[in-house]
C-alpha positions in Angstrom: 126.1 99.0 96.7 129.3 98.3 98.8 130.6 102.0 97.5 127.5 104.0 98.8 127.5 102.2 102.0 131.0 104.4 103.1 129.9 107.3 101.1 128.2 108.8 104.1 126.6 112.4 103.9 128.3 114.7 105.6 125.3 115.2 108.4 125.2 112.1 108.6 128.9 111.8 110.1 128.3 114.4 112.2 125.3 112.8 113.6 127.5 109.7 114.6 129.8 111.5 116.1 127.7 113.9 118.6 126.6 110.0 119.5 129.6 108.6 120.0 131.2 111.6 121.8 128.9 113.5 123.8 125.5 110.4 123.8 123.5 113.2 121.9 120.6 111.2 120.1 119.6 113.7 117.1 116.0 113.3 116.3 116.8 113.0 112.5 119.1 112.1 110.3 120.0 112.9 106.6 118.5 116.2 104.5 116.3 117.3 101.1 117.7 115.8 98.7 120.3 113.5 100.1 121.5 110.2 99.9 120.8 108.1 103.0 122.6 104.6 103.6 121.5 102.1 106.4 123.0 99.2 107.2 121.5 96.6 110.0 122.8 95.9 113.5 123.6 92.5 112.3 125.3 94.0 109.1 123.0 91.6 107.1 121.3 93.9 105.2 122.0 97.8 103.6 119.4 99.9 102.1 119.8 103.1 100.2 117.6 105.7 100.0 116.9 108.8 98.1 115.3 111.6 100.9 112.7 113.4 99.8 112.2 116.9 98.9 108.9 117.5 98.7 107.4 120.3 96.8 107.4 123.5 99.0 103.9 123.7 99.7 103.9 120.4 101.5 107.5 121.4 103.7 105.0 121.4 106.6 104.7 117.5 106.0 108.7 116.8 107.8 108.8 113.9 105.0 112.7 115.7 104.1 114.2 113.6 107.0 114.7 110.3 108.3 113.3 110.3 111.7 114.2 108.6 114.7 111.5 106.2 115.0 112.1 104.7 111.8 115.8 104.3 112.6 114.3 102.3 115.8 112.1 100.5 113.9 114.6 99.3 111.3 116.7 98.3 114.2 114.3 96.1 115.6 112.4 94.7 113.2 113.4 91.2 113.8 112.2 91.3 117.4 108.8 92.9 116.0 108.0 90.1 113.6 108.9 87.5 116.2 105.5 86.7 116.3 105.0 86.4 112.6 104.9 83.3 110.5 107.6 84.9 107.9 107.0 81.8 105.5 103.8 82.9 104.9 102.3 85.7 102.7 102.2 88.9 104.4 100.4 92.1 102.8 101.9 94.8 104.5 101.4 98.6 104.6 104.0 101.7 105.7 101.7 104.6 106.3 103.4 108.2 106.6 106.2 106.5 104.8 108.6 109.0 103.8 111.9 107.7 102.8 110.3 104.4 103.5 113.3 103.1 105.3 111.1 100.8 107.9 108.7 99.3 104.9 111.7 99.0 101.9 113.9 97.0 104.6 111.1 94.3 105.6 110.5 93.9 101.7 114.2 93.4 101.2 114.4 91.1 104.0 111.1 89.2 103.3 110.7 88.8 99.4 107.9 86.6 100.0 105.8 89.3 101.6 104.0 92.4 99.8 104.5 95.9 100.9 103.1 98.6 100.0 104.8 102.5 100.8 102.3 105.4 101.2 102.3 109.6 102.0 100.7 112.4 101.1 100.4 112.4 97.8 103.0 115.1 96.6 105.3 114.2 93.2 108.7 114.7 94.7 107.9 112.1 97.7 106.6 109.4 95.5 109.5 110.0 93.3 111.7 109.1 95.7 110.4 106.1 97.2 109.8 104.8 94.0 113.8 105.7 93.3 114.2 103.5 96.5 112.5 100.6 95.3 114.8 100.6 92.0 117.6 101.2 93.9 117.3 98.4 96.3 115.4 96.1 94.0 112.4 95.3 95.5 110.0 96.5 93.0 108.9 92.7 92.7 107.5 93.0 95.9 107.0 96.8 96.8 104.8 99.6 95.1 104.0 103.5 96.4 101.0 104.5 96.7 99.5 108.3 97.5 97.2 108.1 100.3 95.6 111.4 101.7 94.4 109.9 105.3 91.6 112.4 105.2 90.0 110.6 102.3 88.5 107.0 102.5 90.6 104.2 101.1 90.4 100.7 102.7 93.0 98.1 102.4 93.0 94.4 104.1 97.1 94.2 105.7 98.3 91.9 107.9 100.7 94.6 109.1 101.2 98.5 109.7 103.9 99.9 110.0 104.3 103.7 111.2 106.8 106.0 112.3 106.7 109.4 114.0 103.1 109.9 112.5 101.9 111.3 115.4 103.5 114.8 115.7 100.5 116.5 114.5 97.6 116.9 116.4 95.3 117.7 113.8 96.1 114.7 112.1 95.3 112.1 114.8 91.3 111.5 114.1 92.8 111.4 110.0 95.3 108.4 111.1 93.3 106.4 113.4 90.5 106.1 110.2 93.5 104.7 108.4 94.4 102.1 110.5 91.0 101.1 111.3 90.4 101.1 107.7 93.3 98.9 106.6 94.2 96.7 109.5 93.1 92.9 108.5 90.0 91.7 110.9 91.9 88.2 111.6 89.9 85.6 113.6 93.6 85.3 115.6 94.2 88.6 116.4 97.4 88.1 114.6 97.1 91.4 112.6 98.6 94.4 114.5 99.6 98.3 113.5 103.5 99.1 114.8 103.5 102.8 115.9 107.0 104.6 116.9 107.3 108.1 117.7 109.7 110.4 119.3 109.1 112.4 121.6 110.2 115.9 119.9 107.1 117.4 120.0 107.0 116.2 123.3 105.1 114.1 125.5 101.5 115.7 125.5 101.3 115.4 121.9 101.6 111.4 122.4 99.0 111.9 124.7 96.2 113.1 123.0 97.3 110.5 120.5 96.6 108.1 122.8 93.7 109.7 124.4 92.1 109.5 120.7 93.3 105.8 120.4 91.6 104.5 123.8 88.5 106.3 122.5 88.2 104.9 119.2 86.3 101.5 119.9 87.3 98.0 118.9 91.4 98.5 119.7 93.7 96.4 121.9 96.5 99.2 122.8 99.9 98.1 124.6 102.5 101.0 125.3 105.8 100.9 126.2 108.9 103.5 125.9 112.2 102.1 124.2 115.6 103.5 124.0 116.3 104.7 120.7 119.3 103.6 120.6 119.8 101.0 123.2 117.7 98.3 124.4 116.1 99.7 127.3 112.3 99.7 128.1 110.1 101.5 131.0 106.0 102.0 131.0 105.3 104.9 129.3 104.7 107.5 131.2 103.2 111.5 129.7 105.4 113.2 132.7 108.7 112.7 134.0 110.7 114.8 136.9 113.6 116.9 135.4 113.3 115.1 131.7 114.8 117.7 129.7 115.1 117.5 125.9 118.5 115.8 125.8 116.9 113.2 127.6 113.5 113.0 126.5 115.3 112.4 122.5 117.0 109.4 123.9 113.8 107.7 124.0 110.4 106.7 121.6 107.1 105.2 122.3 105.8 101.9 120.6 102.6 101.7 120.1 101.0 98.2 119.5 97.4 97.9 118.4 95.0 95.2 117.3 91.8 94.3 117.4 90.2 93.7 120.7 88.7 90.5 121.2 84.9 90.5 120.4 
């Protein structure tokens, strides 16, 4: 483990460096194929991953790359499950997972909990989050599942976890019916769905999101913008003067929703 976690990928280096030297925030890291290595801001954990390459019929997915907002995510998963009881049982689901870096690092971290990876059910993505698992040993605790969010599967979680799920317009009706059907109806409102997105596809496309969100009835929705890398916040807002793209990748959007009170 200690040898891949200084055998970077060669994109990889190059993405920390444009950081470091010029504050360029790249929207994704790691290729098809390729080895990705994490390590937390605390240095208390590292996870390996295997980056998928799905088959090409399904390149339209993006699932080759590890995207920004699960970088964030990863980053700041302690301050998301402040809330949480972690000594209690938590069943937990990563929809959209891709790698699955956001969903293998909480069940690395939390061995107690249950967490369960899903995508689009292609071979060659499932292959590699289960790959994953092995390779950070979690399989006690984690399992992949294919999940199609245009077909009906209903789950009880305590916990979603999603990251830049939202790119697609099309797909926005399709991913609100997953959350709906898998977010746990708690009598303490407890239970709450963790969406991160960049803004890549820019801002509008977050909007409709939440346009379809605030639509869909029985949803408590908080918004807020976060530095991606940093630990900045501001309202979120679908237009800003003279945001260009440089600036607009320096930031995501978390998305918090549970179930409004009855």
């Amino acid at each position: 483990m200690e040898d891949q976690a200084v055998q970077q990928e060669p994109e990889d280096v190059l993405s920390d460096s444009l950081y470091t030297l010029y504050d360029y925030v790249p929207v994704a890291r790691s290729s098809a194929g390729a080895t990705f290595t994490y390590t937390t801001p605390d240095d208390q954990a590292t996870i390996t991953l295997a980056t998928p390459d799905p088959h090409h019929s399904n390149w339209n997915l993006h699932a080759s790359s590890i995207w920004v907002a699960a970088l964030w995510i990863a980053d700041h998963i302690a301050e998301l499950l402040g809330d949480f009881d972690v000594s209690c049982h938590k069943n937990v689901i990563e929809l959209g997972s891709g790698a699955g870096l956001p969903g293998i690092l909480v069940a690395h971290k939390f061995r107690n909990w249950s967490i369960t990876l899903t995508d689009y059910p292609d071979p060659n993505i499932l292959k590699s989050l289960e790959e994953s698992i092995q390779t950070n040993q979690v399989s006690a605790n984690a399992r992949v599942v294919g999940y199609d969010w245009n077909l009906p599967r209903h789950g009880d979680f305590d916990l979603i976890l999603a990251a830049d799920t939202i790119w697609n317009s099309s797909l926005h009706d399709a991913f609100i019916s997953a959350i709906r059907n898998n977010l746990n109806h708690d009598s303490d409102r407890s239970s709450c769905a963790f969406i991160v997105a960049g803004f890549h596809t820019g801002r509008w496309t977050v909007a409709k999101f939440l346009e379809r969100l605030s639509a869909s009835p029985g949803f408590s929705v908080d918004v807020v913008e976060r530095e991606a890398q940093g630990t900045g916040r501001r309202p979120w807002c679908v237009e800003r003067d003279n945001e260009d793209e440089e600036s607009r990748r320096k930031w995501v959007v978390l998305i918090t929703v549970r179930w409004a009170i009855a």
